[in-house]
C-alpha positions as CSV (number, residue, x, y, z in Angstrom):
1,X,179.0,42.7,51.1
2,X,177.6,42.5,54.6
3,X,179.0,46.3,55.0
4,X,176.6,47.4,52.0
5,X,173.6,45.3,53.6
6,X,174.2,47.9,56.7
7,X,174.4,51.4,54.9
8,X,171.5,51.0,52.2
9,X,168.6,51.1,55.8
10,X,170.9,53.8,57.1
11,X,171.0,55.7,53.9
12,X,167.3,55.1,53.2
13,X,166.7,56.7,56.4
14,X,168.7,59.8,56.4
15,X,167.0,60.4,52.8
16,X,163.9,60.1,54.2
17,X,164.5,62.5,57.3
18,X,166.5,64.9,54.4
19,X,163.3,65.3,52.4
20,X,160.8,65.8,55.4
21,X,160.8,69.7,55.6
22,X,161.5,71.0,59.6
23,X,157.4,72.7,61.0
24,X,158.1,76.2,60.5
25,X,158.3,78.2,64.3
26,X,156.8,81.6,63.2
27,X,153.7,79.4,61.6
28,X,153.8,77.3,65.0
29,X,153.2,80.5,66.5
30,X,150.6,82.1,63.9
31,X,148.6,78.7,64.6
32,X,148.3,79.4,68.3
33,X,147.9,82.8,67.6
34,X,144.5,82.1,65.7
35,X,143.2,79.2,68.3
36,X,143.3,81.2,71.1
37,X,141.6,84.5,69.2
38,X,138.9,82.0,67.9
39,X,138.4,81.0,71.2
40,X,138.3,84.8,72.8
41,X,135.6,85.7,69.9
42,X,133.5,82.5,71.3
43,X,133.9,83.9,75.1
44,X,132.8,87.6,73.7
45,X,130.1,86.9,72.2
46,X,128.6,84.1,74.4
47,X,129.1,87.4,77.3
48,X,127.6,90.0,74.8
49,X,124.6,87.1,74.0
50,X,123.9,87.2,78.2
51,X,124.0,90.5,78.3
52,X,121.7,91.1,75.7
53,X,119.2,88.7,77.5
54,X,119.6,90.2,81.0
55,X,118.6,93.8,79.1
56,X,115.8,92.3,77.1
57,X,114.4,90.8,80.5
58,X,115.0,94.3,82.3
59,X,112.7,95.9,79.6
60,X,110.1,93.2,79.3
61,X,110.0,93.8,83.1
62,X,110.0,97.5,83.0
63,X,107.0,96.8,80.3
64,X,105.2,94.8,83.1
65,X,105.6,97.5,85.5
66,X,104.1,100.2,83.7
67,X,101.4,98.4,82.4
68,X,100.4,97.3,85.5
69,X,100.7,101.1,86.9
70,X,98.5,101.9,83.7
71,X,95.5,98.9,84.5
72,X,95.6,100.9,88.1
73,X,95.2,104.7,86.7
74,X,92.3,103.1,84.5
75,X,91.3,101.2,87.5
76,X,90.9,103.9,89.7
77,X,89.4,106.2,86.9
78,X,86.7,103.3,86.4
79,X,86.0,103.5,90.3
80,X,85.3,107.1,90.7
81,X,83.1,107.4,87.8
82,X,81.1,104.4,89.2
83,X,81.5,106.2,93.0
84,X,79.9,109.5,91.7
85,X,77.0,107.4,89.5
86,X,76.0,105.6,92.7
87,X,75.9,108.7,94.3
88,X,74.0,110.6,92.4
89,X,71.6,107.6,92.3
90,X,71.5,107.5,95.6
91,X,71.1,111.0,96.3
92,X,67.9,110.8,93.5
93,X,66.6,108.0,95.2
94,X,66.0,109.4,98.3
95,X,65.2,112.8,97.3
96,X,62.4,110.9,95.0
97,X,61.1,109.5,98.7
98,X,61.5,113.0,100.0
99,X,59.8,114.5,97.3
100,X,57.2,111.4,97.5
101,X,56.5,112.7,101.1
102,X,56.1,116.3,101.0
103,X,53.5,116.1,98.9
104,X,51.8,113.2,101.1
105,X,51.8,115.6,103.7
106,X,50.9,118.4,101.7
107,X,47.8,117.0,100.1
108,X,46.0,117.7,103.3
109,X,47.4,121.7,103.9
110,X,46.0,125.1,103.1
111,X,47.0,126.9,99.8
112,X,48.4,128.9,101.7
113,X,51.0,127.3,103.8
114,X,54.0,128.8,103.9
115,X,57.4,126.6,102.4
116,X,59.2,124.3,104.3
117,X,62.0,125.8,106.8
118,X,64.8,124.5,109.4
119,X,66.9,121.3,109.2
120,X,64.7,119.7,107.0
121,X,64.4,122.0,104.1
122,X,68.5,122.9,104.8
123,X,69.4,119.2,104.6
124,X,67.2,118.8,101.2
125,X,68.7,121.8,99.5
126,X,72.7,120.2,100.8
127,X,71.5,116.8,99.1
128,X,70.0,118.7,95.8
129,X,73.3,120.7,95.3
130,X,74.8,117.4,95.7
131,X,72.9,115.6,93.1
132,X,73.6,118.6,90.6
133,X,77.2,118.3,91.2
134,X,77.6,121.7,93.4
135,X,79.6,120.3,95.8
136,X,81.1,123.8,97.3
137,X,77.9,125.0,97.6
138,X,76.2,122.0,99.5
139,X,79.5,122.1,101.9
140,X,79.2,125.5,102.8
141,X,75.1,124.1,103.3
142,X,76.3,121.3,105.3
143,X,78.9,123.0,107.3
144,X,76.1,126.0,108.1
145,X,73.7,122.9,109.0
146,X,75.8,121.5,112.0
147,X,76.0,125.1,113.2
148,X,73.2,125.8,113.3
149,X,70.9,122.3,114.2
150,X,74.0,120.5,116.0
151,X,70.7,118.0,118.1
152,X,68.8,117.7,114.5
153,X,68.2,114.2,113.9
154,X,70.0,114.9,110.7
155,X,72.7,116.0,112.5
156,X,74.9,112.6,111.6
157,X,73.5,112.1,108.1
158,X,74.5,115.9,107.3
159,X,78.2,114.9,108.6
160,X,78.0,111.9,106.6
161,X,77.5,113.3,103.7
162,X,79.6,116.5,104.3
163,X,82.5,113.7,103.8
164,X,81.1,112.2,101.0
165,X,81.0,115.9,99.4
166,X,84.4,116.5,100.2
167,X,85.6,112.9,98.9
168,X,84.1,113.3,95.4
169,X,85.7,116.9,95.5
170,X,88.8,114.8,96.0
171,X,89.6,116.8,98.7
172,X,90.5,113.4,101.0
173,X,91.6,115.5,104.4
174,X,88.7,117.1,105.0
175,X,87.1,114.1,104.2
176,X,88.7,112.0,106.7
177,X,88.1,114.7,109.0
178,X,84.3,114.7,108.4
179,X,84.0,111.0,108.6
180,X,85.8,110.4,111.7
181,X,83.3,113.1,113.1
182,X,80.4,110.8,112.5
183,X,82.2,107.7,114.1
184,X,82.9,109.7,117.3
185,X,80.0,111.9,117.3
186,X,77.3,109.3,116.6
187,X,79.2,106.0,117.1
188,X,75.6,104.0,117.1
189,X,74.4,106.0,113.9
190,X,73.4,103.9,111.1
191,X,75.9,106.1,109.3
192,X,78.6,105.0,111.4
193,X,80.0,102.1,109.7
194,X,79.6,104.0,105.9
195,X,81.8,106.6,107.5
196,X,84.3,104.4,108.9
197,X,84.6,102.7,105.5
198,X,85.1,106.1,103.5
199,X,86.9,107.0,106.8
200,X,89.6,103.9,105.2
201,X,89.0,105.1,101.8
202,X,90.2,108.4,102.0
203,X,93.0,107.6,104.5
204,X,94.1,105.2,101.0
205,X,93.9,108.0,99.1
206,X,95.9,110.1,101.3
207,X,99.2,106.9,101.0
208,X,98.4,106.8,104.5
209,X,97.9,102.4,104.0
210,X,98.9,101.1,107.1
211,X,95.9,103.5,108.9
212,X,93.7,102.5,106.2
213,X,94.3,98.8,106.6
214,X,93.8,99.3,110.0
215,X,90.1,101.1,109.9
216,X,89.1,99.1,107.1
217,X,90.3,96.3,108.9
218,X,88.0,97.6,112.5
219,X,84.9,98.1,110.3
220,X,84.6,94.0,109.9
221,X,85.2,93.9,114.0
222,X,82.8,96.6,115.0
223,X,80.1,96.0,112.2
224,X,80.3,92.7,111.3
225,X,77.6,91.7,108.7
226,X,77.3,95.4,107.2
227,X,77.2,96.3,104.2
228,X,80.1,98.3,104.6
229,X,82.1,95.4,106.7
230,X,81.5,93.5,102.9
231,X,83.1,96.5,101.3
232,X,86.2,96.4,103.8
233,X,87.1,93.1,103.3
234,X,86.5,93.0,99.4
235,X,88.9,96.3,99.6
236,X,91.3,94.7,102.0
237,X,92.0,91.5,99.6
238,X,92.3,94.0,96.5
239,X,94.8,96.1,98.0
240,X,98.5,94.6,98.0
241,X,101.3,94.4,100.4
242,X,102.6,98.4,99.5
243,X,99.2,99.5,99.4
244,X,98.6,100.5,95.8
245,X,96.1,99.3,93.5
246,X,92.0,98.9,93.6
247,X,89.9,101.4,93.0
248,X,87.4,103.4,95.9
249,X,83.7,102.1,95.9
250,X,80.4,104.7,95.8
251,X,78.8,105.3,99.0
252,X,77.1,102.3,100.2
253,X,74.9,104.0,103.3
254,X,71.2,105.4,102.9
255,X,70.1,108.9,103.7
């Protein structure tokens, strides 16, 4: 009796170990098999998601850049329409007071006088072929001018605006050339500190920026007050760290 009270837990037990089926070692496998590949498709495409961000952000800065170098071109496009209005205002403005007093002076003459010649009339005609856009024609006039009247009281106004005929011709070396002439020609002309400022502008043009800084820089120093020395600084704070950017102003000085 007490042997039969001993089997029947051992019996139950071996039955119950006999009817639990052995985990399967190929499906153990398989199992592991599918984790790990589940969790090498999360790696993938988490890496394939940051890539796609970095390239999105290296386009949408790419897209930055070029619409910046885009506001610049229209910028500087803006500028030099603006430069050649003002100057043909300006050259119409004073060739209205020129105008104005030639016939002042005439009202008083014979019929008969004979039309006006020398540095005068020469400097007129330069400023008239200006105003109508003949800007080879009223360099030739202007070069021919300091030949020929080098002590005319013109003399530094005709440089002057040699440059400024040069610049809008967009030929910048010859008009840094011409400008510097009237700073060290006529350093106390009241031309002085509109050529030291287009002096800076064309040097811009030219990528030369450290040397533009610099003059635009020595126009505030050496004219404080001016006009132009306002024009220097406003161009100064527009222009950044590599130069580029900001568009040249119109020519600020008076015949």
């Amino acid at each position: 009796m007490n042997r039969l009270l001993i089997l029947v837990p051992v019996l139950a037990v071996l039955a119950a170990c006999a009817t639990t089926p052995e985990e399967d070692p190929v499906q153990v496998k398989l199992n592991d098999l599918d984790a790990r590949t589940t969790r090498i498709e999360r790696v993938v495409a988490n890496n394939s998601l940051v890539d796609l961000a970095q390239r999105m952000d290296a386009l949408q800065a790419q897209m930055r850049s070029l619409q910046g170098k885009i506001d610049v071109l229209e910028n500087e496009n803006e500028a030099l329409k603006k430069q050649q209005r003002d100057l043909y205002a300006d050259l119409d403005k004073r060739l209205t007071g020129l105008s104005a007093a030639g016939s002042a002076g005439a009202a008083g003459a014979p019929p008969a006088a004979a039309p006006a010649t020398g540095d005068q009339a020469a400097y007129s005609q330069a400023l008239d072929l200006l105003k109508s856009g003949k800007y080879p024609d009223a360099i030739a006039i202007l070069q021919q001018f300091q030949t020929s009247y080098p002590r005319s009281n013109l003399a530094d106004n005709a440089q002057y605006w040699l440059g400024e005929a040069y610049y809008v011709s967009r030929d910048f070396q010859n008009a840094a050339t011409a400008f510097r002439g009237v700073i060290d020609q006529w350093p106390t002309s009241r031309k002085a500190p509109d050529a030291m400022l287009k002096l800076g502008y064309s040097q811009y043009e030219l990528k030369q920026y450290a040397a533009a800084r610099a003059t635009l820089a020595d126009v505030g120093t050496r004219y404080p007050g001016s006009d132009a020395a306002k024009l220097a600084a406003e161009r100064l704070r527009s222009m950044p760290a590599n130069g580029a950017s900001g568009g040249a102003q119109g020519p600020s000085g008076s015949q």
